[in-house]
C-alpha positions, 0 to 999 in steps of 0.5 A: 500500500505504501509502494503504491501510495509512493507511486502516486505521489511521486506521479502527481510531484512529476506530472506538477513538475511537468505542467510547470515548466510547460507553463513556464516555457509557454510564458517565455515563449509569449513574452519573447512573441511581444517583444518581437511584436514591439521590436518590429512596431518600433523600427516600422515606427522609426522608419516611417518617421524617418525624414528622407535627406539628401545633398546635391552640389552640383547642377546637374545632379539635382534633376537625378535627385529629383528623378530618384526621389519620385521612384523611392516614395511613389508607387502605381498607382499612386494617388499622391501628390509631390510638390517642392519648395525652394528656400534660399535659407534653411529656416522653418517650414513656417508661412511669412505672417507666422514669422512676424507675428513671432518676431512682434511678440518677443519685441512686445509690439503685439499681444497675442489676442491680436494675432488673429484680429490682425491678420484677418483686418489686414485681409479685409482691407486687401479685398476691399482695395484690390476689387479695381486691379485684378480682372476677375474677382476671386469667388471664394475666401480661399483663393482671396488668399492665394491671390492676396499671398502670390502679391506680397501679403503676409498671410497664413498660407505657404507656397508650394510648386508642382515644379521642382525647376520652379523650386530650385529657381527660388532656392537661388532668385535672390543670392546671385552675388554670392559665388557659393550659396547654401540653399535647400528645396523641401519636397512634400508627399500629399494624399489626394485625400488631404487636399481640400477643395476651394469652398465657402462652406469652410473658412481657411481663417478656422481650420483645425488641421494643417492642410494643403490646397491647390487655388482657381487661377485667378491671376497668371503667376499662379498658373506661371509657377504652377502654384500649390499652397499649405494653409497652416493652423493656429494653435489658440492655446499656444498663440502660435503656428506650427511649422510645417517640418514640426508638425506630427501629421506631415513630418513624415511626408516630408524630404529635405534636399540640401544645395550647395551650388553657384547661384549664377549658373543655376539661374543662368542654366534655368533661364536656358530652359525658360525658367526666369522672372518674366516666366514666372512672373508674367507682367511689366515687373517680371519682364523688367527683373528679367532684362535688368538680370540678363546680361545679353540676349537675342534678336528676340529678346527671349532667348538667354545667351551665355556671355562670350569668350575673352580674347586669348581665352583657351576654348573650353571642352566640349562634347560637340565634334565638327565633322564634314559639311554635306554637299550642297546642290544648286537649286 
C-alpha cells in the first residue's frame, strides 16, 4: 500500500513538475512573441518617421535627385501628390505672417489676442482695395488668399510648386552675388485625400488641421509657377503656428534636399530652359527683373545667351565634334 501510495505521489510531484515548466516555457515563449511584436512596431515606427535627406552640389545632379526621389516614395498607382519648395535659407517650414507675428511678440509690439484680429483686418482691407486691379474677382475666401499671398501679403498660407525647376529657381532668385550659396528645396508627399477643395462652406481663417490646397487661377503667376499652397493652423492655446517640418501629421511626408551650388549658373542654366522672372512672373515687373538680370540676349529678346569668350581665352571642352559639311546642290 505504501509502494503504491509512493507511486502516486511521486506521479502527481512529476506530472506538477511537468505542467510547470510547460507553463513556464509557454510564458517565455509569449513574452519573447511581444517583444518581437514591439521590436518590429518600433523600427516600422522609426522608419516611417524617418525624414528622407539628401545633398546635391552640383547642377546637374539635382534633376537625378529629383528623378530618384519620385521612384523611392511613389508607387502605381499612386494617388499622391509631390510638390517642392525652394528656400534660399534653411529656416522653418513656417508661412511669412507666422514669422512676424513671432518676431512682434518677443519685441512686445503685439499681444497675442491680436494675432488673429490682425491678420484677418489686414485681409479685409486687401479685398476691399484690390476689387479695381485684378480682372476677375476671386469667388471664394480661399483663393482671396492665394491671390492676396502670390502679391506680397503676409498671410497664413505657404507656397508650394508642382515644379521642382520652379523650386530650385527660388532656392537661388535672390543670392546671385554670392559665388557659393547654401540653399535647400523641401519636397512634400500629399494624399489626394488631404487636399481640400476651394469652398465657402469652410473658412481657411478656422481650420483645425494643417492642410494643403491647390487655388482657381485667378491671376497668371499662379498658373506661371504652377502654384500649390499649405494653409497652416493656429494653435489658440499656444498663440502660435506650427511649422510645417514640426508638425506630427506631415513630418513624415516630408524630404529635405540640401544645395550647395553657384547661384549664377543655376539661374543662368534655368533661364536656358525658360525658367526666369518674366516666366514666372508674367507682367511689366517680371519682364523688367528679367532684362535688368540678363546680361545679353537675342534678336528676340527671349532667348538667354551665355556671355562670350575673352580674347586669348583657351576654348573650353566640349562634347560637340565638327565633322564634314554635306554637299550642297544648286537649286
Amino acid at each position: 500500500m505504501r509502494a503504491v501510495s509512493t507511486t502516486w505521489l511521486g506521479s502527481i510531484i512529476t506530472s506538477g513538475a511537468t505542467l510547470c515548466r510547460t507553463s513556464q516555457v509557454r510564458k517565455f515563449q509569449r513574452r519573447k512573441a511581444l517583444t518581437r511584436k514591439r521590436t518590429r512596431s518600433s523600427n516600422t515606427f522609426l522608419l516611417i518617421r524617418k525624414m528622407l535627406t539628401s545633398t546635391c552640389t552640383e547642377a546637374k545632379e539635382f534633376l537625378p535627385l529629383i528623378e530618384d526621389f519620385y521612384r523611392r516614395v511613389r508607387y502605381a498607382p499612386s494617388r499622391e501628390i509631390l510638390l517642392f519648395r525652394g528656400q534660399n535659407v534653411d529656416k522653418p517650414l513656417m508661412p511669412k505672417y507666422a514669422r512676424t507675428v513671432k518676431t512682434m511678440l518677443e519685441l512686445d509690439l503685439m499681444k497675442a489676442d491680436e494675432i488673429l484680429k490682425v491678420e484677418q483686418e489686414r485681409f479685409i482691407e486687401f479685398k476691399r482695395r484690390a476689387g479695381w486691379m485684378i480682372d476677375k474677382a476671386p469667388q471664394t475666401e480661399w483663393d482671396w488668399l492665394g491671390l492676396a499671398q502670390h502679391h506680397g501679403l503676409e498671410t497664413r498660407l505657404l507656397d508650394w510648386t508642382e515644379n521642382p525647376l520652379v523650386a530650385l529657381y527660388f532656392a537661388f532668385e535672390n543670392c546671385r552675388s554670392n559665388p557659393r550659396h547654401d540653399s535647400v528645396v523641401w519636397m512634400l508627399k500629399v494624399p489626394k485625400s488631404e487636399i481640400v477643395v476651394p469652398t465657402n462652406k469652410i473658412n481657411p481663417f478656422s481650420v483645425n488641421k494643417t492642410k494643403v490646397f491647390r487655388p482657381t487661377i485667378v491671376s497668371h503667376r499662379m498658373t506661371a509657377q504652377a502654384g500649390w499652397f499649405s494653409v497652416h493652423k493656429f494653435v489658440q492655446d499656444k498663440q502660435k503656428f506650427v511649422p510645417l517640418d514640426k508638425n506630427k501629421a506631415y513630418k513624415e511626408s516630408l524630404a529635405r534636399l540640401a544645395l550647395r551650388l553657384e547661384p549664377v549658373t543655376v539661374i543662368t542654366h534655368l533661364a536656358r530652359i525658360g525658367i526666369n522672372s518674366v516666366s514666372l512672373f508674367p507682367d511689366l515687373d517680371g519682364l523688367c527683373k528679367h532684362l535688368n538680370e540678363s546680361t545679353a540676349f537675342s534678336i528676340s529678346d527671349w532667348e538667354f545667351i551665355p556671355g562670350p569668350r575673352r580674347i586669348g581665352e583657351p576654348e573650353p571642352e566640349s562634347r560637340w565634334e565638327e565633322g564634314e559639311s554635306p554637299e550642297y546642290v544648286a537649286s
